[in-house]
N, CA, C and O atoms as a printed pandas DataFrame, in Angstrom:
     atom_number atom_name residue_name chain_id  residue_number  x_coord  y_coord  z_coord
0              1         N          UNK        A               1  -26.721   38.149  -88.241
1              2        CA          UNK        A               1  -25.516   37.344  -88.249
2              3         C          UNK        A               1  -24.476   38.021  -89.142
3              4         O          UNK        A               1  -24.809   38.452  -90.246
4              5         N          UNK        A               2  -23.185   38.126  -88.673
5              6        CA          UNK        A               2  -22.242   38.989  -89.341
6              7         C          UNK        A               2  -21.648   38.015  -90.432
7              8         O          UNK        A               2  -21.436   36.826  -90.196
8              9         N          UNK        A               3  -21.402   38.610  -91.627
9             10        CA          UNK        A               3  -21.122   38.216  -92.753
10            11         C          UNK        A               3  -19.164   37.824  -92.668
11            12         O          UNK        A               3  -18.288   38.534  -92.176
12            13         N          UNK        A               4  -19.015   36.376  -93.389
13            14        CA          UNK        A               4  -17.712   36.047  -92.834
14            15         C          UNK        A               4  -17.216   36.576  -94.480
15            16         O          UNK        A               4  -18.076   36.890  -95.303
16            17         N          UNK        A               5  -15.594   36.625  -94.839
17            18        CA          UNK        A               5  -15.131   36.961  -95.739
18            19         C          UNK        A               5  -13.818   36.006  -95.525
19            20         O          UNK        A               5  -13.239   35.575  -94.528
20            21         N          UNK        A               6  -13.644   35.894  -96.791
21            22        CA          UNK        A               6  -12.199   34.651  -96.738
22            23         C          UNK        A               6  -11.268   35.588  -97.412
23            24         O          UNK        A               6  -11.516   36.037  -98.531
24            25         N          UNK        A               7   -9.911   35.966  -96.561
25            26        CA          UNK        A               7   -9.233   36.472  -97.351
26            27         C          UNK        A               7   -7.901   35.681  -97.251
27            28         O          UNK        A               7   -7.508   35.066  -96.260
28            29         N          UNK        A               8   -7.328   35.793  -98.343
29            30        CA          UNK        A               8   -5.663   34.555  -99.344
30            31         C          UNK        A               8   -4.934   35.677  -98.708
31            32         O          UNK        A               8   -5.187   36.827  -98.349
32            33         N          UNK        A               9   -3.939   34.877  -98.718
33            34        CA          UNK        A               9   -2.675   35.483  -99.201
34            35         C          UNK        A               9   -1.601   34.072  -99.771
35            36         O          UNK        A               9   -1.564   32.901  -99.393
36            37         N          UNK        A              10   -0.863   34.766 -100.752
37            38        CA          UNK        A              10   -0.046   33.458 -101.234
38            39         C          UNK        A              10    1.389   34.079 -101.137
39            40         O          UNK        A              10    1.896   35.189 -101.304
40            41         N          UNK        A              11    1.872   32.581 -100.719
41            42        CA          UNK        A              11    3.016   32.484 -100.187
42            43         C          UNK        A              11    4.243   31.782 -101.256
43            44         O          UNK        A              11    3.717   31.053 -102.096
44            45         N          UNK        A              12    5.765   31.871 -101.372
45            46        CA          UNK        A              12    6.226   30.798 -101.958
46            47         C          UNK        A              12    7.658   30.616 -101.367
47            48         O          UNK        A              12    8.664   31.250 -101.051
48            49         N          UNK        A              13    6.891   28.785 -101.432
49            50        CA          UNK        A              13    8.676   27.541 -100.690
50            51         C          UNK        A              13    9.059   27.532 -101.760
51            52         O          UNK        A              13    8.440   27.414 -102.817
52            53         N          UNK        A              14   11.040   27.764 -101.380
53            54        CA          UNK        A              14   11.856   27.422 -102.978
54            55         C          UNK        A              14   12.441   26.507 -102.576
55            56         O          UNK        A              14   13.622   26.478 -102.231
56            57         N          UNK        A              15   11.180   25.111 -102.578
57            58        CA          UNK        A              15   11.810   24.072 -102.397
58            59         C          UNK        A              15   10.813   23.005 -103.599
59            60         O          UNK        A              15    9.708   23.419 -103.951
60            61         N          UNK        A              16   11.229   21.956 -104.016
61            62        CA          UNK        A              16    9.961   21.448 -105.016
62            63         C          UNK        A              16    9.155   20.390 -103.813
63            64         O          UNK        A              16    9.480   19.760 -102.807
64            65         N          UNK        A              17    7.999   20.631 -104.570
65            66        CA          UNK        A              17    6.530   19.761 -103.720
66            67         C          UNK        A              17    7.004   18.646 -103.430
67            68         O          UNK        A              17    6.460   18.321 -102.375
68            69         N          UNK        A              18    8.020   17.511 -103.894
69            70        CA          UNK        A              18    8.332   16.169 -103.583
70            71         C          UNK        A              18    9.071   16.469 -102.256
71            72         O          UNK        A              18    8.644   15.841 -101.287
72            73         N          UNK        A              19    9.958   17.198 -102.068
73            74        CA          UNK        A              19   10.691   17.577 -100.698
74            75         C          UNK        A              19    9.947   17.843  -99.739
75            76         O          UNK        A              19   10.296   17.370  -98.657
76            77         N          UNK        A              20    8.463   18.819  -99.787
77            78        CA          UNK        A              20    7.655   19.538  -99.117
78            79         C          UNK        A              20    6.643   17.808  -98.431
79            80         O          UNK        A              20    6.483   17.407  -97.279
80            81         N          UNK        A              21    6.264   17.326  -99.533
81            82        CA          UNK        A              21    5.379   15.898  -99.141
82            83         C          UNK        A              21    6.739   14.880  -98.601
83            84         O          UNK        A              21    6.541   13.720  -98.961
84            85         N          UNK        A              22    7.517   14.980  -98.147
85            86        CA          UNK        A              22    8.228   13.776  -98.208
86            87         C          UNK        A              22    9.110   14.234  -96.619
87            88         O          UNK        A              22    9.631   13.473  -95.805
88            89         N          UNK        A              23    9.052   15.171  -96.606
89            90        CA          UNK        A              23    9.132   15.719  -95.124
90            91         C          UNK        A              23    7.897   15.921  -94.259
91            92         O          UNK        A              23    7.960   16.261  -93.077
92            93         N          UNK        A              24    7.041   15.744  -94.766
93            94        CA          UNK        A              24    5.266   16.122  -94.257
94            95         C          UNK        A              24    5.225   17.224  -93.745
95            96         O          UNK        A              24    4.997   17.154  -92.538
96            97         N          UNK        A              25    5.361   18.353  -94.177
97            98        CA          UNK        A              25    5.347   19.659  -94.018
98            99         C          UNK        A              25    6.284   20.741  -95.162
99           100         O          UNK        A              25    7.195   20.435  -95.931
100          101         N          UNK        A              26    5.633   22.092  -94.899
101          102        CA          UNK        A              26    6.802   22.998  -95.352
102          103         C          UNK        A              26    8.205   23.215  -94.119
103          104         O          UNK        A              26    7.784   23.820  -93.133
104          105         N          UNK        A              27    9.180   22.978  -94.046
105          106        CA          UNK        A              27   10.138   23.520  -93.439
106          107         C          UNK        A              27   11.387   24.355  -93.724
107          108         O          UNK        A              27   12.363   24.635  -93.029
108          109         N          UNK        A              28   10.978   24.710  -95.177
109          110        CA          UNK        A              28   12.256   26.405  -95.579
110          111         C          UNK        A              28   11.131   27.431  -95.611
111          112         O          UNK        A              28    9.944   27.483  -95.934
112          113         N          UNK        A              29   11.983   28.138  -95.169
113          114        CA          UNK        A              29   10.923   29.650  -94.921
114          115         C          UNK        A              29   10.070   30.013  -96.127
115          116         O          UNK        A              29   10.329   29.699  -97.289
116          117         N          UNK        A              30    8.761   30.886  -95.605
117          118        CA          UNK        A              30    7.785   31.089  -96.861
118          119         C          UNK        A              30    8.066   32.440  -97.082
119          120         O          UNK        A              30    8.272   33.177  -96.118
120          121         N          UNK        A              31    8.104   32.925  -98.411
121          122        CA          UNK        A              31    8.382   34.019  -98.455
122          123         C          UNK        A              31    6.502   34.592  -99.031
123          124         O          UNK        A              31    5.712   34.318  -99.934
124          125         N          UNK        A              32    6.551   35.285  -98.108
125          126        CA          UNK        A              32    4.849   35.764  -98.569
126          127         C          UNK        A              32    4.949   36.939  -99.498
127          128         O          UNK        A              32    5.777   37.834  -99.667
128          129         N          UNK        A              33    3.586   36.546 -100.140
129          130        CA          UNK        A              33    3.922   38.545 -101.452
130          131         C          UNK        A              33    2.797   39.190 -100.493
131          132         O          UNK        A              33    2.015   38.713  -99.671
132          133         N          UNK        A              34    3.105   40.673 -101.036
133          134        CA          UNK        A              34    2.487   41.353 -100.280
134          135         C          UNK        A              34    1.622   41.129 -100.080
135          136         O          UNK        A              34    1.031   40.203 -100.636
136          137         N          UNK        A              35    0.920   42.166  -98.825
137          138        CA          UNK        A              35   -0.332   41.844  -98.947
138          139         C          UNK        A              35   -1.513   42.703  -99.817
139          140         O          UNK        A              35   -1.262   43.901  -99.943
140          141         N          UNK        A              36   -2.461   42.336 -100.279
141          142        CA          UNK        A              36   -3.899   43.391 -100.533
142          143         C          UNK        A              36   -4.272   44.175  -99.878
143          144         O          UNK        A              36   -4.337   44.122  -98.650
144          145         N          UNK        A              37   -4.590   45.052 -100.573
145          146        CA          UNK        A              37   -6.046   46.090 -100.464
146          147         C          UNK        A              37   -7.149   45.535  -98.921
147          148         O          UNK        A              37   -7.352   44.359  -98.621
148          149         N          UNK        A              38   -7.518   46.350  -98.420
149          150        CA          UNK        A              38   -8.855   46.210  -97.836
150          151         C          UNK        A              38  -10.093   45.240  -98.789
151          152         O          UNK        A              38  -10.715   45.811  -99.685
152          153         N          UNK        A              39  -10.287   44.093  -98.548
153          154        CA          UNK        A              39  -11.810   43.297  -99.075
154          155         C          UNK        A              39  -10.962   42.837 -100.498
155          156         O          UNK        A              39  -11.598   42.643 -101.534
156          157         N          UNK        A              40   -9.456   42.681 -100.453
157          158        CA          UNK        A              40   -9.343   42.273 -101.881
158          159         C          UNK        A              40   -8.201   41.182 -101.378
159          160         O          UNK        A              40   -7.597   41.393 -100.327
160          161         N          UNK        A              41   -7.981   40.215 -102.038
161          162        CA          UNK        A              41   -6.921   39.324 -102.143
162          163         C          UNK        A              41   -6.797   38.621 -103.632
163          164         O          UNK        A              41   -7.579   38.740 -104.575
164          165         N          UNK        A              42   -5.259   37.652 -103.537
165          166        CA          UNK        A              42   -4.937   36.871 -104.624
166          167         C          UNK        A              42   -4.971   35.616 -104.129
167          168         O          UNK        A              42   -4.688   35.293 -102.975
168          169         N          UNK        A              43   -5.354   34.840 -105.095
169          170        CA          UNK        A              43   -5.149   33.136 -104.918
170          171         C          UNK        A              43   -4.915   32.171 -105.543
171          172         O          UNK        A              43   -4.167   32.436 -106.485
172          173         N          UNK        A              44   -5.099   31.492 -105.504
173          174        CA          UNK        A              44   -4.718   29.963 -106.813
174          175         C          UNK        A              44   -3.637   30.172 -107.340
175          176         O          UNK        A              44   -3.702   30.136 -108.569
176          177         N          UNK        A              45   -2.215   30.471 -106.746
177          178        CA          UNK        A              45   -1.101   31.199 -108.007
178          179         C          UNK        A              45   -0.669   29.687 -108.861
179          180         O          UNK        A              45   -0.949   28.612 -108.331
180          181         N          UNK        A              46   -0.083   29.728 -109.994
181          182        CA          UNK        A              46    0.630   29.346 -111.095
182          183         C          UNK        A              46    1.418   29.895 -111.256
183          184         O          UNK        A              46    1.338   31.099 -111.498
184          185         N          UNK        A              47    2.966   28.980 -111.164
185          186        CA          UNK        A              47    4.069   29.922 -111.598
186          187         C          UNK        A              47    5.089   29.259 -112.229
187          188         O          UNK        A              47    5.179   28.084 -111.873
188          189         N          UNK        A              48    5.918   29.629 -113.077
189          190        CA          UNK        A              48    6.971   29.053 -113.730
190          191         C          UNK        A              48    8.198   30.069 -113.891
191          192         O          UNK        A              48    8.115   31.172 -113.351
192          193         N          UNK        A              49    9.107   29.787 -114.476
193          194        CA          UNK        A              49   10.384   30.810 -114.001
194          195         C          UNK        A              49   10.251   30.842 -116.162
195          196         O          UNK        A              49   10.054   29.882 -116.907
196          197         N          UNK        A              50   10.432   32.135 -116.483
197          198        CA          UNK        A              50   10.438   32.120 -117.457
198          199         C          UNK        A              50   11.899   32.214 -117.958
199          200         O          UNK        A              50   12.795   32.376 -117.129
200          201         N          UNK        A              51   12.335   32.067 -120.008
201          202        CA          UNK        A              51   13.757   31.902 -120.243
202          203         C          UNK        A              51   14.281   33.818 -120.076
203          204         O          UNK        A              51   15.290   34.321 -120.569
204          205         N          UNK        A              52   13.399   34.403 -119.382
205          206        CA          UNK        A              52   13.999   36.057 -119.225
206          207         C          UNK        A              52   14.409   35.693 -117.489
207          208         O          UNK        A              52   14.693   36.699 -116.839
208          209         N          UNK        A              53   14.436   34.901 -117.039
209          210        CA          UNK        A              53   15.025   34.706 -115.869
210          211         C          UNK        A              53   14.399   35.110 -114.916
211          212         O          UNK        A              53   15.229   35.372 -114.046
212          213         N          UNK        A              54   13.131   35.376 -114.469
213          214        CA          UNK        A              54   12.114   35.670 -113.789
214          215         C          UNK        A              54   10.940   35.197 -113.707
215          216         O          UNK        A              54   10.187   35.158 -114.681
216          217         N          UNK        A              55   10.581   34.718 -112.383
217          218        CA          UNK        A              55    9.469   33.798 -111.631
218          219         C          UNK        A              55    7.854   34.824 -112.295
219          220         O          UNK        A              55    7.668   36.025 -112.099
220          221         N          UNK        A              56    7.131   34.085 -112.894
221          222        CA          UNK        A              56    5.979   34.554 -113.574
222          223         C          UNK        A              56    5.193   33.731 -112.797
223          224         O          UNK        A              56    5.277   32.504 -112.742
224          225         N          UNK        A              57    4.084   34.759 -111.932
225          226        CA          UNK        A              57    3.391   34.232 -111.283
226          227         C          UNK        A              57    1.557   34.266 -111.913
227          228         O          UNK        A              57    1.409   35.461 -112.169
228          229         N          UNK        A              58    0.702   33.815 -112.126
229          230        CA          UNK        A              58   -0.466   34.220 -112.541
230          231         C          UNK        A              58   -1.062   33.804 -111.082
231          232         O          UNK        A              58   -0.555   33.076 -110.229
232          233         N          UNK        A              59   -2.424   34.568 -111.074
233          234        CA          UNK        A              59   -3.018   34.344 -110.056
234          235         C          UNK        A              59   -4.706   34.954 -109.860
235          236         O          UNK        A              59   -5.035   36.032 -110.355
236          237         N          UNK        A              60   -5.328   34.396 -109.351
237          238        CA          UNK        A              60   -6.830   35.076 -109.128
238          239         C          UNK        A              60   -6.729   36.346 -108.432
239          240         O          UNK        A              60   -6.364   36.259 -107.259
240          241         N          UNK        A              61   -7.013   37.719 -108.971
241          242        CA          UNK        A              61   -7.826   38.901 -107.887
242          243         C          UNK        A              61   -8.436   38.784 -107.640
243          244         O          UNK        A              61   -8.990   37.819 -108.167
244          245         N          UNK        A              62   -9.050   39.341 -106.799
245          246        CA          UNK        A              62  -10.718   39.222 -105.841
246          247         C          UNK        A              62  -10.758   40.116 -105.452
247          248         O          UNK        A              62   -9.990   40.295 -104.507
248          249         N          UNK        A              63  -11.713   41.380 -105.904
249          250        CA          UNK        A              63  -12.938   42.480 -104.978
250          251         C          UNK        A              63  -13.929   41.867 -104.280
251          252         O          UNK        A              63  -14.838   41.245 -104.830
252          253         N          UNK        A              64  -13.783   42.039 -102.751
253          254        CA          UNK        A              64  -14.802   42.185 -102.657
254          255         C          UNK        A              64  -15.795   42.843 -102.760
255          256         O          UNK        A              64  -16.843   42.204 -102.667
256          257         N          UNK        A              65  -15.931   44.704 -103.042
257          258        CA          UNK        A              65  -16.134   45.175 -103.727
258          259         C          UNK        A              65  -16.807   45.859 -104.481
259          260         O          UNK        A              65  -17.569   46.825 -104.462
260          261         N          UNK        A              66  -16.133   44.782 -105.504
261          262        CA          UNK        A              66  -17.253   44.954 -106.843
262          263         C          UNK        A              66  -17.508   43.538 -107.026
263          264         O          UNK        A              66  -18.072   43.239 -108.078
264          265         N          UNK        A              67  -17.220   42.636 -106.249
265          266        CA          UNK        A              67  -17.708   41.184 -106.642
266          267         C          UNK        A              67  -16.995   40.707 -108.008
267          268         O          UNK        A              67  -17.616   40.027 -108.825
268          269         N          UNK        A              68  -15.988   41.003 -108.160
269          270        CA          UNK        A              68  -15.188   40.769 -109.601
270          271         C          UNK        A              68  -13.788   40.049 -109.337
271          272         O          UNK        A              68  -13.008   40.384 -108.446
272          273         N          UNK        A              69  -13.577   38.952 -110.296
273          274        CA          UNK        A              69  -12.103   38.422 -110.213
274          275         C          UNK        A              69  -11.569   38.721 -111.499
275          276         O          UNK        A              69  -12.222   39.224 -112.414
276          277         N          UNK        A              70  -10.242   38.367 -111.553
277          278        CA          UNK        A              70   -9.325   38.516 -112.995
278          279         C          UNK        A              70   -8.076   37.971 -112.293
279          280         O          UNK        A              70   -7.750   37.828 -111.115
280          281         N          UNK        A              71   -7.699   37.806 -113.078
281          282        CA          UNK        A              71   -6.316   36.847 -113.438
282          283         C          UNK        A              71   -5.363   37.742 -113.563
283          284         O          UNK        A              71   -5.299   38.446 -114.571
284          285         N          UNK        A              72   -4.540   37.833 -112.617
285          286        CA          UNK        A              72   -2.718   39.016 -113.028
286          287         C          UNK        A              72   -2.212   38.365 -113.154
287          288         O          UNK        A              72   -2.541   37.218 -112.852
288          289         N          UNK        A              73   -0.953   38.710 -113.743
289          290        CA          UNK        A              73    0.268   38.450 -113.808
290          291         C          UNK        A              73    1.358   39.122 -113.055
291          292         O          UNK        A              73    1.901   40.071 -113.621
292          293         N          UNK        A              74    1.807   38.749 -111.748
293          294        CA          UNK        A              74    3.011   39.085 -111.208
294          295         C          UNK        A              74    4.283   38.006 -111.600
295          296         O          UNK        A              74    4.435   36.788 -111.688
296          297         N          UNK        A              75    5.238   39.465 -111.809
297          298        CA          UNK        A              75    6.835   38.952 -112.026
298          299         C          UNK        A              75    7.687   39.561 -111.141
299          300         O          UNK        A              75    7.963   40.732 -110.882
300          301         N          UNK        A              76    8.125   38.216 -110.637
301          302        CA          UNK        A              76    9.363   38.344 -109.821
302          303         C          UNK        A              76   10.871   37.855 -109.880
303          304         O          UNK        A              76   11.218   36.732 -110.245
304          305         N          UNK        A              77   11.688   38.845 -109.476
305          306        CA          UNK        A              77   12.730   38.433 -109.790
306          307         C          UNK        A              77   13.570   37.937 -108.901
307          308         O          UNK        A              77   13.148   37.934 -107.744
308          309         N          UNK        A              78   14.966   37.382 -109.141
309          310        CA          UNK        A              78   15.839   36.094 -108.445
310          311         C          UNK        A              78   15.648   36.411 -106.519
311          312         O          UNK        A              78   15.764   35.518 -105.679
312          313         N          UNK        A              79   15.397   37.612 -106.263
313          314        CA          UNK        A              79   15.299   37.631 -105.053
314          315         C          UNK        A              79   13.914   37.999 -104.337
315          316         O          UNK        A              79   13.701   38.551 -103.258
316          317         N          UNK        A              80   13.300   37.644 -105.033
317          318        CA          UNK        A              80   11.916   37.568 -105.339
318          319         C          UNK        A              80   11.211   38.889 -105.032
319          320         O          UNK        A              80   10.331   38.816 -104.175
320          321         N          UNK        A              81   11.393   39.823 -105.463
321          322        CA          UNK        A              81   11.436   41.256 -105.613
322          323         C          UNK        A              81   10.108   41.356 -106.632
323          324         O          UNK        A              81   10.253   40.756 -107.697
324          325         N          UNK        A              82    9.063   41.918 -106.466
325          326        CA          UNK        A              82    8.160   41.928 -107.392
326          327         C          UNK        A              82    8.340   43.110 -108.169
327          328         O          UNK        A              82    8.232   44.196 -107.599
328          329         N          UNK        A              83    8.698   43.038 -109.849
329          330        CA          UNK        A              83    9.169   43.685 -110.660
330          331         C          UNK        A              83    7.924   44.128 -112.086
331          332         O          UNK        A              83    8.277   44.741 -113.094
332          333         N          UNK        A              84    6.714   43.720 -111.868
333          334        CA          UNK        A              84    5.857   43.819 -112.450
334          335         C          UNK        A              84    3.991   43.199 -112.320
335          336         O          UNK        A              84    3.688   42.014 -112.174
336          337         N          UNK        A              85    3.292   44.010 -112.392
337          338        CA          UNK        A              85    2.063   43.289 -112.162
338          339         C          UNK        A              85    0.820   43.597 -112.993
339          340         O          UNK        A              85    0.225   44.534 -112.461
340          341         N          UNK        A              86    0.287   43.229 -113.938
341          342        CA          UNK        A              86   -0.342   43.272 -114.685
342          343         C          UNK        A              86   -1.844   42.344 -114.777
343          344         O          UNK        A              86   -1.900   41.115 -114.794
344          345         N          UNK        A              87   -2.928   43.222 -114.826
345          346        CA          UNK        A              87   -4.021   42.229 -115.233
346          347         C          UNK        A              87   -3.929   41.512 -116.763
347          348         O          UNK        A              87   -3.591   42.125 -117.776
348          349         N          UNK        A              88   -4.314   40.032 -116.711
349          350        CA          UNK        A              88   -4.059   39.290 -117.891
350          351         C          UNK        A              88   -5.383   38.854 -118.883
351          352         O          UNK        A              88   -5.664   38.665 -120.067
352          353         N          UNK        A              89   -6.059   38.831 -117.345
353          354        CA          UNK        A              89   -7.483   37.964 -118.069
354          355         C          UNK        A              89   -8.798   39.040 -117.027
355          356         O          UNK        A              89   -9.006   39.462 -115.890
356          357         N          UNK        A              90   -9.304   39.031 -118.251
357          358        CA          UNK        A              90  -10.722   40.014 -117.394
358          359         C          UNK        A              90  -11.713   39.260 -118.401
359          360         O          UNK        A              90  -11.393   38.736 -119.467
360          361         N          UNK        A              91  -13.005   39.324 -117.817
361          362        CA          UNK        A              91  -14.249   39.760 -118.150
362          363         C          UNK        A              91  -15.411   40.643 -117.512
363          364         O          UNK        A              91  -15.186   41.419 -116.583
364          365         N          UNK        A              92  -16.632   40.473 -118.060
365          366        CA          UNK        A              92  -17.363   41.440 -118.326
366          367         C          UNK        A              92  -17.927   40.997 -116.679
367          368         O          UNK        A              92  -18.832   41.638 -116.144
């Protein structure tokens, strides 16, 4: 039996969640971040717009791999241009 694999990709509405539930759907365009690697994706993002004026995204990596996650940090800016990406959180 062939082995299934779940792969993310995350997307973001610049609209807030009360608009998104209150229309019962997304309906402004999604702007997707790139995509991954072969057997790798991001997920669960967290994001807030920081006071340097740029969307700080954290988010899960995933090898498949090496069987390993960590936590980056992508920053994006006003046109949502990804301007930085950094691992934040690792372990062993």
């Amino acid at each position: 039996m062939p082995r299934r694999k779940d792969i993310w990709r995350c997307g973001l509405v610049m609209e807030p969640i009360e608009a998104v539930l209150s229309k019962g759907g997304i309906t402004d365009p999604v702007h997707w971040l790139p995509e991954e690697p072969a057997f790798q994706f991001i997920a669960d993002p967290f994001g807030w717009r920081g006071a340097d004026g740029l969307l700080h995204i954290f988010a899960e990596h995933y090898d498949y791999r090496t069987r390993h996650g960590t936590i980056e940090l992508l920053s994006l800016d006003d046109q949502l241009q990804l301007q930085s990406r950094r691992p934040c959180l690792t372990e062993a």
